[in-house]
N, C-alpha and C positions, 0 to 999 in steps of 0.2 A: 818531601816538601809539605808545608800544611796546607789545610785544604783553603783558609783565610790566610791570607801574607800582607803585611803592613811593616814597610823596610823604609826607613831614618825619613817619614813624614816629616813634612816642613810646612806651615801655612803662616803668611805674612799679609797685611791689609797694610799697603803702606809700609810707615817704620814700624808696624804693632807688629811683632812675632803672637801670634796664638798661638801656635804647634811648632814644638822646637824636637826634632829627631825622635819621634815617637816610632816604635817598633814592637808588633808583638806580631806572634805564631798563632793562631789560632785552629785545632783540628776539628775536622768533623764531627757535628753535632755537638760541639761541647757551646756551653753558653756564660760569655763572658760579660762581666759590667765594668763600663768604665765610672767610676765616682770620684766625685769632687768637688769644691765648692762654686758658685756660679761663676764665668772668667776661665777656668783653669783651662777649656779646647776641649772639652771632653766631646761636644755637641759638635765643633768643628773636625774634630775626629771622626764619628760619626757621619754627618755629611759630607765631606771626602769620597768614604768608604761608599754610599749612595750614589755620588757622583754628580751633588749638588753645589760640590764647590769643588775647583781643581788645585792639587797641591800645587807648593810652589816648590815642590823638591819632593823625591819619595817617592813609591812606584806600590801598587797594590793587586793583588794575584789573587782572584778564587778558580780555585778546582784548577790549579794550572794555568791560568790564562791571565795574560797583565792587562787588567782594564781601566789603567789611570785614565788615558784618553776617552776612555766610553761613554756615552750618554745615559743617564741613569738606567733608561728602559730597554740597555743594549747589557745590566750587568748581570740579571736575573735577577734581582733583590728584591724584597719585600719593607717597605717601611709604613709603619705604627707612628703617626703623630701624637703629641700633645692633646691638640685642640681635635681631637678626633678628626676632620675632615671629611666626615662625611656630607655627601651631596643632600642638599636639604628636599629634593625636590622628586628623589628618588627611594622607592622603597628600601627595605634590607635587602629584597633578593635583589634587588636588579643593582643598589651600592655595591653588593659583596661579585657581583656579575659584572662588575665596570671593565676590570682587566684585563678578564678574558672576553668582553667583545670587543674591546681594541688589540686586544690580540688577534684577533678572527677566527676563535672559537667554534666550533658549529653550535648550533641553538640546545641539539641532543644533550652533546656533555655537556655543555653552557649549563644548562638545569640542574644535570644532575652531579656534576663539581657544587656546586650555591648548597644544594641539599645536604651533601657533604660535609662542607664547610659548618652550615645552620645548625646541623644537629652538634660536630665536633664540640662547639662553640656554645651549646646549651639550649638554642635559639631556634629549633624548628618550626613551631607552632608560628611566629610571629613573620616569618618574611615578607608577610603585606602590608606590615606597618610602616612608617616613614621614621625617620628619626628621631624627629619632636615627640614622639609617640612612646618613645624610649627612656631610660634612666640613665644618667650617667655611665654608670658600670654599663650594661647593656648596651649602648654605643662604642663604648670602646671596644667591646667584643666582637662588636660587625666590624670593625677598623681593623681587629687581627685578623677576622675571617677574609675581610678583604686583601688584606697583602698575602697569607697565604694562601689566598684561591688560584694564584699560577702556578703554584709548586717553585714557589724562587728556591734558592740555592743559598739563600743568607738572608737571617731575619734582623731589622735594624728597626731598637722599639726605641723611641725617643721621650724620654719621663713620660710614658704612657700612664701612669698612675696619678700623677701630681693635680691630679683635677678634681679626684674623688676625697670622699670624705674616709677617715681613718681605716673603719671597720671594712667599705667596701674595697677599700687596697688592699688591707692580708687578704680578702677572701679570693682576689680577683689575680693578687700575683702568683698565686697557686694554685689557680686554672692556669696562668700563663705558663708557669713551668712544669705544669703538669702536660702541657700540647707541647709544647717542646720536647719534652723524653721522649710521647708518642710518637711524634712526627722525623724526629731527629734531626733536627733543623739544627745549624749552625747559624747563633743568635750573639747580634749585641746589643745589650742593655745599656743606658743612658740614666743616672741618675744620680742626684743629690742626698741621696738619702742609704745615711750608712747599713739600716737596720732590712731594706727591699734589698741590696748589694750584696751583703753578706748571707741573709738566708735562701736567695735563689739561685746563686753561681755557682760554676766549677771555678773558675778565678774571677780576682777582680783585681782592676789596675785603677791606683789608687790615684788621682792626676793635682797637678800644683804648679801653675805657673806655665801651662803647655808643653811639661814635661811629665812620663809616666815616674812617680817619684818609688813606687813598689808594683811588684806584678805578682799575683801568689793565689792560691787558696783562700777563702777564707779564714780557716785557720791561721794560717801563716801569717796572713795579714793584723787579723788582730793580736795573736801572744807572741808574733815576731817582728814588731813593724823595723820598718828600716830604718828610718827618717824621724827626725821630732814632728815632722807635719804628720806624716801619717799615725806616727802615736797618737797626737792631740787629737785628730780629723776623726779616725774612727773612734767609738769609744767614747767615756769617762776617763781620765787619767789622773790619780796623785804623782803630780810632778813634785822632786824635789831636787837644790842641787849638791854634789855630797865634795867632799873634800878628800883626797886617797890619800889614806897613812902607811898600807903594804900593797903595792899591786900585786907582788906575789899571790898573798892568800885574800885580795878583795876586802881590804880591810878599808872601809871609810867612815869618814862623821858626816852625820848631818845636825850643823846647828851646836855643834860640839856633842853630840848624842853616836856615839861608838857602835856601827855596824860594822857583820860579815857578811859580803855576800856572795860567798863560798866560789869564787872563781878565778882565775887571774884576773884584771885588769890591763888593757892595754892605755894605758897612762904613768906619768912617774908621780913618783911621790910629792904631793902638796898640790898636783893638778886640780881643778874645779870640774869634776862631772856630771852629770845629767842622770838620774835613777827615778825612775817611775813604778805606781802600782797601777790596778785592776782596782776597782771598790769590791767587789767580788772574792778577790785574792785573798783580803785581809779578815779574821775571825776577831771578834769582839771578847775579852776576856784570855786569861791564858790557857794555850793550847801544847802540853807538853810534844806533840810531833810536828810543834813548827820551832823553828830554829830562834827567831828574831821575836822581842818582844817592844812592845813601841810602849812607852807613857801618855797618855791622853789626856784632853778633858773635855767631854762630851757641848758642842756650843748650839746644835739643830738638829731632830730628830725630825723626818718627814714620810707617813704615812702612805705607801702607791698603793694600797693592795697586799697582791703575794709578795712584794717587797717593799722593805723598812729600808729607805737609806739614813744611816747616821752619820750624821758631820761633825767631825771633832778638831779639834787643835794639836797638831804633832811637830814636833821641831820647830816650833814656828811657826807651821804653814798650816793650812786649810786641809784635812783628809776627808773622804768621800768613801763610807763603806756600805758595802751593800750586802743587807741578811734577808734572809725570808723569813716571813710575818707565820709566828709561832703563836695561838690560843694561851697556850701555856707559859710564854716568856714575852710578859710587857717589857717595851723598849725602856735604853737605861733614859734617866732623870736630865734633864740640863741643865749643866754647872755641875754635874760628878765627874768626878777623876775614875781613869779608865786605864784599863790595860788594850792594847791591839796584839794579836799576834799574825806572826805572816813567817811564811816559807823565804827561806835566803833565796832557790831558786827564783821565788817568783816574784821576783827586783826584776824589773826590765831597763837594760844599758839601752839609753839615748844615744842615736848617732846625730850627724849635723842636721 
């Protein structure tokens, strides 16, 4: 059994369904994110699992034991708000010491759990200051030292980041999963944001509609989505739709423009399907060890830095590619005609 169990969750407010049969496995120490856009249950998911809202169907297990009925403070858990929640009126040591003295801690380790905690967290010098006293990031940091100062058994961080300004998120969701490996906490993450999802997780389940629409790896998720949601959701996507002339050997148009894209096709012939790129995928110019070559013509070129993305005109439609910003190779011209090349693999088939 996993060490987290979440079996055909159901939450209803009324006639709204928020959470429609949600289920996943979760083991030991592994640290999953649910993402999605605002609405999809991911947060009701979440507080379920805390024990801040009761299903209305669906039954939830850690370490073995069913604690749907439990009262948050009966499940072990640790939860990471938003709005940090710290007590305004109490220092850092004695916020991150809140739990364990309502736990009935003795005063001994009371102390030296906090110090613990202080130092893990980056934060020793400062446990006399009060909140106000602190920076964004640095509050939020006493808010995880405070949920893990019990030693719970499940860490539930809710858009802990969404508060902070850009730079202070990388730097701070990489102390968060850096205490997590140490710790070995079995952690779920909460958030809307594809790019925190996919570089801190061992899976992430991707949510739409209070259903999990994909559950995978990062990997997986991104170069295999399941779903047109989850294509469009994480990522950049060049959507196009193609016409199948051989399902056999994956023979389509798009636009009346003659692609292979070397696989069978589960469609018959004359169907309308769904084929997506990566901006990434596709190389600029041709490329004799890619298979497919597109005709362009170059309509916005935009400047990030280490990456050029070029927007062109293909079949039609709108393409989105993404190079890295070379000293040696100015971006092409707008209004030139272009070549694209791309790998037949790396056509991703659209499912519903």
């Amino acid at each position: 059994m996993a060490f987290l169990d979440l079996s055909n969750l159901q939450k209803s407010f009324g006639q709204n369904h928020v959470v429609k049969d949600f289920s996943i496995a979760v083991e030991q120490g592994e640290f999953v994110s649910l993402l999605g856009p605002s609405g999809c249950g991911k947060t009701t998911v979440l507080r379920m699992v805390g024990g801040f809202e009761t299903p209305s169907a669906g039954s939830i297990t850690i370490d073995g034991r069913d604690v749907t009925g439990l009262r948050p403070n009966q499940r072990a858990i640790g939860m990471v708000f938003q709005s940090y929640a710290l007590f305004p009126n109490l220092t850092v040591g004695q916020n991150v010491a809140f739990g364990l003295k309502v736990a009935g801690v003795g005063r001994a380790e009371r102390d030296a759990r906090v110090a613990e905690m202080l130092d893990l967290i980056g934060l020793a010098d400062l446990g006399a200051r009060y909140p106000f006293q602190l920076s964004g990031g640095q509050q939020q940091r006493v808010a995880l030292a405070r949920a893990l100062a019990p030693r719970p058994k499940v860490l539930l961080l809710d858009e802990p980041l969404s508060a902070l300004d850009a730079k202070i998120r990388v730097s701070l969701r990489t102390e968060i999963r850096a205490i997590q490996k140490r710790l070995g906490i079995t952690t779920i993450f909460v958030t809307h944001d594809q790019e925190e999802a996919l570089s801190m997780s061992d899976r992430v389940v991707v949510m739409s509609g209070g259903r999990a629409d994909q559950i995978g790896t990062p990997f997986e998720i991104y170069n295999a989505p399941a779903t047109r949601f989850v294509a469009g959701f994480v990522g950049t996507l060049n959507t196009f739709d193609a016409v199948v002339t051989d399902p056999a050997t994956g023979s389509v148009t798009l636009n009346g423009l003659p692609l292979a894209l070397d696989r069978p096709l589960d469609a018959a012939k004359g169907a309308t399907i769904g084929v997506a790129l990566r901006p990434e995928a596709a190389r600029l110019g041709r490329d004799p060890s890619r298979e497919v070559v597109l005709p362009a013509t170059i309509t916005a070129v935009q400047f990030m830095g280490a990456v050029v993305r070029i927007t062109a005109e293909v079949a039609g439609r709108r393409f989105d590619l993404d190079t890295f910003n070379r000293v040696d190779t100015p971006p092409p011209a707008v209004g030139g005609e272009a070549e694209i090349s791309v790998g037949a693999r790396d056509f991703i088939l659209l499912g519903d």
